[in-house]
Backbone as ProteinMPNN parsed JSONL, in Angstrom:
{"seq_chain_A": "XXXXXXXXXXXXXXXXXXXXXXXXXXXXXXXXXXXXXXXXXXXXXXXXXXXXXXXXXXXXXXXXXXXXXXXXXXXXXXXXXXXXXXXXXXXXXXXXXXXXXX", "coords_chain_A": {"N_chain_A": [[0.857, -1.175, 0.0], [0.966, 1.961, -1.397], [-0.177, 4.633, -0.591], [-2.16, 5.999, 1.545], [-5.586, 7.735, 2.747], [-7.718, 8.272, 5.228], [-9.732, 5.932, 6.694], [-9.226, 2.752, 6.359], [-9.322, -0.692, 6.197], [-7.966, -3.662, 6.246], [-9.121, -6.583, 5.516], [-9.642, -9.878, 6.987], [-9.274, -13.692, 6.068], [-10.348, -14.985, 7.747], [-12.186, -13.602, 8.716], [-12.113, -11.266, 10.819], [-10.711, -8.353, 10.784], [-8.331, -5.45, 10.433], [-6.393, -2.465, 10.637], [-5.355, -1.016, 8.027], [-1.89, -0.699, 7.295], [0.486, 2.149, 5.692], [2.93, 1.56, 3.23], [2.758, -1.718, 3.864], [2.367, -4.973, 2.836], [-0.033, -5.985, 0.915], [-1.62, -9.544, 1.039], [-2.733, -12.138, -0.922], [-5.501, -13.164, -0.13], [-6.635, -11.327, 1.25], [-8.938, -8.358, 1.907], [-9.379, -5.553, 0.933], [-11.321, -2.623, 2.276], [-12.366, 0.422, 2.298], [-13.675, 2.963, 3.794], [-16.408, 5.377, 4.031], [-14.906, 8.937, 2.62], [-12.467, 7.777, 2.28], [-9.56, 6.753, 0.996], [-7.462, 4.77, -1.409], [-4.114, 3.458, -2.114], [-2.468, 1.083, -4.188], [0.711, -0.519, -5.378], [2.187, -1.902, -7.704], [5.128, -4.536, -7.959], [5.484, -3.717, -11.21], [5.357, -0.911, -11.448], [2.547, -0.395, -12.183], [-0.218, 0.225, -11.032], [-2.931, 0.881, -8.583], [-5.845, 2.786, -7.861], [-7.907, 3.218, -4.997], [-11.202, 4.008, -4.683], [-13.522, 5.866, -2.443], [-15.594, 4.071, -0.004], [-15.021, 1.289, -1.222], [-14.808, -2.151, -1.561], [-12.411, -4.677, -2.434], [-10.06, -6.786, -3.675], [-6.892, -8.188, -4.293], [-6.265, -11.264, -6.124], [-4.581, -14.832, -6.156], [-2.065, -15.282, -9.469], [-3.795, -16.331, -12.021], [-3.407, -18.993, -14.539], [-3.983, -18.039, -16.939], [-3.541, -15.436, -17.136], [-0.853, -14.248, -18.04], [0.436, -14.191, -16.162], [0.098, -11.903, -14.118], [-1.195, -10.758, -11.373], [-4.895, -11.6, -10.605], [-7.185, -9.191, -10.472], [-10.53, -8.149, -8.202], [-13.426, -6.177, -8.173], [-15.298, -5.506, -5.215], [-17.128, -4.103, -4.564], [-18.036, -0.426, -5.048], [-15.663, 1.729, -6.681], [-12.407, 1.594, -8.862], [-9.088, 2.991, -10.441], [-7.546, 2.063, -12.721], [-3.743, 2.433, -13.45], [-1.539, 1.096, -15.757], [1.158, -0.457, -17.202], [1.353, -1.808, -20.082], [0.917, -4.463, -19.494], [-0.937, -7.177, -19.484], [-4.057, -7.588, -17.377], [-6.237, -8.624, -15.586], [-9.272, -7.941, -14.506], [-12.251, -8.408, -12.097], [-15.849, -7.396, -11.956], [-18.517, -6.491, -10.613], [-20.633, -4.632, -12.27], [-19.81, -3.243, -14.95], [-17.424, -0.46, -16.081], [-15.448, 1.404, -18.329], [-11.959, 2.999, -19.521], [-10.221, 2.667, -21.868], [-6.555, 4.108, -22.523], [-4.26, 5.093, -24.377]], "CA_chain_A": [[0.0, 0.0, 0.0], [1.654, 3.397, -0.974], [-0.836, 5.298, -0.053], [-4.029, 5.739, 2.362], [-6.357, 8.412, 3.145], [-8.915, 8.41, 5.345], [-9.812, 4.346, 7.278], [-9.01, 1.979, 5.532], [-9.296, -1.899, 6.61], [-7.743, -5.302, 6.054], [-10.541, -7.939, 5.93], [-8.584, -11.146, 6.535], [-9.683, -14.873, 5.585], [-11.035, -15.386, 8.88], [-13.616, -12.194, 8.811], [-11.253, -10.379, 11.578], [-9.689, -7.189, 10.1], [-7.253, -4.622, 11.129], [-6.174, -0.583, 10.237], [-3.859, -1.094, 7.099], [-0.566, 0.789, 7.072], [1.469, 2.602, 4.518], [3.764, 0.321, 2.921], [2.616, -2.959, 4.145], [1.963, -6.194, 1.363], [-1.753, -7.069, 1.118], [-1.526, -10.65, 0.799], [-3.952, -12.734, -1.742], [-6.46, -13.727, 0.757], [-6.937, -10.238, 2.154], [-9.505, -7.974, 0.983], [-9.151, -4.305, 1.669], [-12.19, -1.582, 2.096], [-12.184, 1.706, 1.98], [-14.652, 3.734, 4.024], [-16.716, 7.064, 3.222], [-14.208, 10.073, 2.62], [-11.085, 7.152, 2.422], [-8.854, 6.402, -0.463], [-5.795, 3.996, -1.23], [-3.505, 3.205, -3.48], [-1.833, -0.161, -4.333], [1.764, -0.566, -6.42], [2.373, -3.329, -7.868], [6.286, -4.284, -8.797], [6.048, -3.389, -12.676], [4.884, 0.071, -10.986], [1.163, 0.088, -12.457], [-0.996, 1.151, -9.951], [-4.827, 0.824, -8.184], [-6.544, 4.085, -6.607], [-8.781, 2.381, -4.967], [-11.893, 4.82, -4.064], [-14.251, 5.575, -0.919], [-16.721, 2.526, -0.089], [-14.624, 0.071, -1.881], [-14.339, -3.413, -1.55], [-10.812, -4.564, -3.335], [-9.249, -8.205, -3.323], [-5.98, -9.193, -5.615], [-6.159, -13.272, -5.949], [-3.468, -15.463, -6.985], [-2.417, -15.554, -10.201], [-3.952, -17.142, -13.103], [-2.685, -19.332, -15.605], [-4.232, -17.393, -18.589], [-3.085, -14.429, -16.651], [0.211, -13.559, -18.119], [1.424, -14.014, -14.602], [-0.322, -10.95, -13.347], [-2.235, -10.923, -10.142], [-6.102, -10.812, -11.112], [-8.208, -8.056, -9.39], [-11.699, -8.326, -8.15], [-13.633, -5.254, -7.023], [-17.201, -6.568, -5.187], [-18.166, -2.999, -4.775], [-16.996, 0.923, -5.371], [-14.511, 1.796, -7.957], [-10.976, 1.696, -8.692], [-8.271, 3.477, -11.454], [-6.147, 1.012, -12.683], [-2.858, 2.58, -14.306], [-0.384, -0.34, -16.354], [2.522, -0.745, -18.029], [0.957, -2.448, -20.791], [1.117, -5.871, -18.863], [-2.742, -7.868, -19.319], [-4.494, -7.614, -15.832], [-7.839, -9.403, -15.352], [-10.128, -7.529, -13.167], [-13.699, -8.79, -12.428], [-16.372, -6.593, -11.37], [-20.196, -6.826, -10.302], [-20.387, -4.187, -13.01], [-17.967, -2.429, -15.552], [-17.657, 0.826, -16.566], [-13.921, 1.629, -17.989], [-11.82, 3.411, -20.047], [-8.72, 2.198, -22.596], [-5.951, 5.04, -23.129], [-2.564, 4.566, -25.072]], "C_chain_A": [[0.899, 1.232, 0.0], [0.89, 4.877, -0.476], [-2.351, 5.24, 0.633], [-4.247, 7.159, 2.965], [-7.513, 8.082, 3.786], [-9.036, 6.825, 6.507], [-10.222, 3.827, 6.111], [-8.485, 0.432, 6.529], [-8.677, -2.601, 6.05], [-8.806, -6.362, 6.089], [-9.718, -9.468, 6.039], [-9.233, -12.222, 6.421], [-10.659, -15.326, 6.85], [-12.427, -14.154, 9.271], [-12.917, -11.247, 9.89], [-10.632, -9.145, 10.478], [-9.237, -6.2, 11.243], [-7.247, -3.241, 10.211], [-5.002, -1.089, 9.426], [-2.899, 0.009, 7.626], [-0.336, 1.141, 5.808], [2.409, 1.642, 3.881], [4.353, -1.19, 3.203], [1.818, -3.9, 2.756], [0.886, -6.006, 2.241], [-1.461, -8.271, 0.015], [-2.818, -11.112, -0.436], [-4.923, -12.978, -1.166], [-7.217, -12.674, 1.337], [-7.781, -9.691, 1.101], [-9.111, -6.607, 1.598], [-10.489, -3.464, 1.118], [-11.596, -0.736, 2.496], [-13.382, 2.254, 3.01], [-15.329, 5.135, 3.376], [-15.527, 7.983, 3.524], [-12.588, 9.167, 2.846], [-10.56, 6.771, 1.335], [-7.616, 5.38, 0.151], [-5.205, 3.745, -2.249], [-2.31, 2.13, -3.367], [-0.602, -0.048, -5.294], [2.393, -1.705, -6.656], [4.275, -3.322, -8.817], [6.954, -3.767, -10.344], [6.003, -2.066, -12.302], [3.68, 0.688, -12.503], [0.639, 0.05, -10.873], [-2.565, 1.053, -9.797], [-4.649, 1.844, -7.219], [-7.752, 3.292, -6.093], [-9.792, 3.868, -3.884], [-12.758, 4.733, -2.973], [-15.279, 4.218, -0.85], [-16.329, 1.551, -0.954], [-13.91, -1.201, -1.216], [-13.175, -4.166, -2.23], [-10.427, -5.74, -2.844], [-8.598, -8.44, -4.37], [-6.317, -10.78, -5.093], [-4.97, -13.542, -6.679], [-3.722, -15.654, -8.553], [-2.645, -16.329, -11.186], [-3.554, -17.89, -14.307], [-2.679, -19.043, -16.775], [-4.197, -15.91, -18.121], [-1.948, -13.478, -16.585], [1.261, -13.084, -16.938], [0.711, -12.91, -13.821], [-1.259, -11.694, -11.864], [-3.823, -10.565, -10.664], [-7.074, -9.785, -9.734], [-9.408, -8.091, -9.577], [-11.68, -6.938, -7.158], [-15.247, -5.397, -6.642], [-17.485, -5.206, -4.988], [-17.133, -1.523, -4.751], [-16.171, 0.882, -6.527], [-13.271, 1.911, -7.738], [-10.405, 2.314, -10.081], [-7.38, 2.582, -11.175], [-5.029, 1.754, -13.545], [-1.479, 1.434, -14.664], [0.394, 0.345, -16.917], [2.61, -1.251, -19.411], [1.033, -4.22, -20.785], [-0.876, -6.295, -19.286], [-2.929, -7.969, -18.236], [-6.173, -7.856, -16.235], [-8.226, -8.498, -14.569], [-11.481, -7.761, -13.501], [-14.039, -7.678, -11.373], [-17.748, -7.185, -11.879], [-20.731, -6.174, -11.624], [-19.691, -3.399, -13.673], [-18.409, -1.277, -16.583], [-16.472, 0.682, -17.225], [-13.506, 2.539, -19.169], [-10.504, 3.227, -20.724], [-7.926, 3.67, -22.868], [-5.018, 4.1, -23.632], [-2.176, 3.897, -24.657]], "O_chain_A": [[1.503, 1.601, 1.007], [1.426, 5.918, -0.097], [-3.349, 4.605, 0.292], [-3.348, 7.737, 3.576], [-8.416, 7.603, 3.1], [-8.053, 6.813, 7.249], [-11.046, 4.123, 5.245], [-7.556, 0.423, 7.337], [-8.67, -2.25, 4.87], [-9.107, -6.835, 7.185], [-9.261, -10.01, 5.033], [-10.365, -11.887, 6.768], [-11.665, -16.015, 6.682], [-13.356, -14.193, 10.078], [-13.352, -10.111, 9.704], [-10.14, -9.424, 9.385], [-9.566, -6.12, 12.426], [-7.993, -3.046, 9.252], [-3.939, -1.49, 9.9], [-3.066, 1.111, 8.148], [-0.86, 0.558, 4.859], [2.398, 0.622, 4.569], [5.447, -1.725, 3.026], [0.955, -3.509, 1.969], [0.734, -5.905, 3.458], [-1.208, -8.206, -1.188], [-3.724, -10.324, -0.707], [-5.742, -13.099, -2.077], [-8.299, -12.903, 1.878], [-7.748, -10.029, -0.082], [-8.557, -6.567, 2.697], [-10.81, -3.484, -0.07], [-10.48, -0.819, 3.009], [-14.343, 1.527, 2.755], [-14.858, 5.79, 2.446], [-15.067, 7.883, 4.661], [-11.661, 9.714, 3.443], [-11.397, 6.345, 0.54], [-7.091, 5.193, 1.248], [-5.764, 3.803, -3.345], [-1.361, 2.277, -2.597], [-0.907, 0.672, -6.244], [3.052, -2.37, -5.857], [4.649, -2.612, -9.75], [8.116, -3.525, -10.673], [6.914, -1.574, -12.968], [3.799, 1.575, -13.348], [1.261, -0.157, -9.83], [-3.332, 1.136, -10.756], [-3.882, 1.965, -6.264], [-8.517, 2.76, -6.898], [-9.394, 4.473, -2.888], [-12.868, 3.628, -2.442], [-15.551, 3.534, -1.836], [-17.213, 0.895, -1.504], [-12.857, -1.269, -0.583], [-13.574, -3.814, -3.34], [-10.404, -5.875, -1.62], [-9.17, -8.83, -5.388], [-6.541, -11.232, -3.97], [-4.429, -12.842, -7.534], [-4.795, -15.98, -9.062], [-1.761, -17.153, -11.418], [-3.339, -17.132, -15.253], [-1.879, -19.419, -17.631], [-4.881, -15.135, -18.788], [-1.765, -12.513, -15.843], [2.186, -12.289, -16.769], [0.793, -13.112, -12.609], [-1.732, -12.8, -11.606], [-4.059, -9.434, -11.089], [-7.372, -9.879, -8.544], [-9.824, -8.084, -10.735], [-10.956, -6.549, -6.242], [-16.185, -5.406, -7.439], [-18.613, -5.086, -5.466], [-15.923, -1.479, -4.527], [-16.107, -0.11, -7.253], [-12.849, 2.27, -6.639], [-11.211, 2.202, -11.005], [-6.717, 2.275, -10.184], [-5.421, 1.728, -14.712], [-0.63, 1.094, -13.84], [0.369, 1.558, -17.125], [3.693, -1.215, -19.995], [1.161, -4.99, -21.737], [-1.793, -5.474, -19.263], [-1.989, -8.513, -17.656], [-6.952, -7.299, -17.009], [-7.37, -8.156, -13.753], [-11.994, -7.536, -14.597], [-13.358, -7.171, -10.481], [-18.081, -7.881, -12.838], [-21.348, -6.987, -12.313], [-18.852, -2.742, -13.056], [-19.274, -1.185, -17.453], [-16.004, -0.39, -16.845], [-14.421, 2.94, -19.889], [-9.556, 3.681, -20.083], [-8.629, 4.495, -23.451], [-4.908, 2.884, -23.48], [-1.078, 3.489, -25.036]]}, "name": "protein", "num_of_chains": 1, "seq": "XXXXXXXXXXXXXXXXXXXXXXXXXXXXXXXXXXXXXXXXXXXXXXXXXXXXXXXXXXXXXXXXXXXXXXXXXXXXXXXXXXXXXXXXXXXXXXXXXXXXXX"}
């Protein structure tokens, strides 16, 4: 996590969660929300990037074998800005809005 505004949770496998930090891994298993008036932002080693916005729900999973190696991203509710590298990244969503640049 390189950045957080606002509360922002850990949800862990067991339904327990915790107060993320600043530059702590979120594991595959973990989910992270967002509350009202909270932001975050995820960096992933190629340095693409998730803003992940207020009232969002947010879980990377391990990745997939038709996944180009990436980590795939699920968001069960709220929105997120994904910025890449031009790497393929899966992300599922309840529903999808989005927008392709260059």
């Amino acid at each position: 996590l390189s950045k957080i505004q606002g509360v922002v949770k850990v949800r862990l496998p067991d339904g327990a969660s915790r107060i993320a930090r600043e530059g702590e891994i979120l594991q595959w298993s973990e989910r992270l929300e967002t509350a009202a008036d909270s932001r975050a932002e995820l960096q992933f080693p190629d340095r693409s990037s998730v803003r992940i916005g207020e009232n969002t729900v947010f879980q990377m999973k391990a990745r997939a074998a038709n996944s180009n190696g990436q980590p795939e991203i699920q968001l069960e509710k709220g929105s997120i800005i994904f910025q890449g590298t031009g790497e393929g990244r899966r992300i599922q969503t309840p529903s999808v809005s989005g927008v392709i640049t260059g």
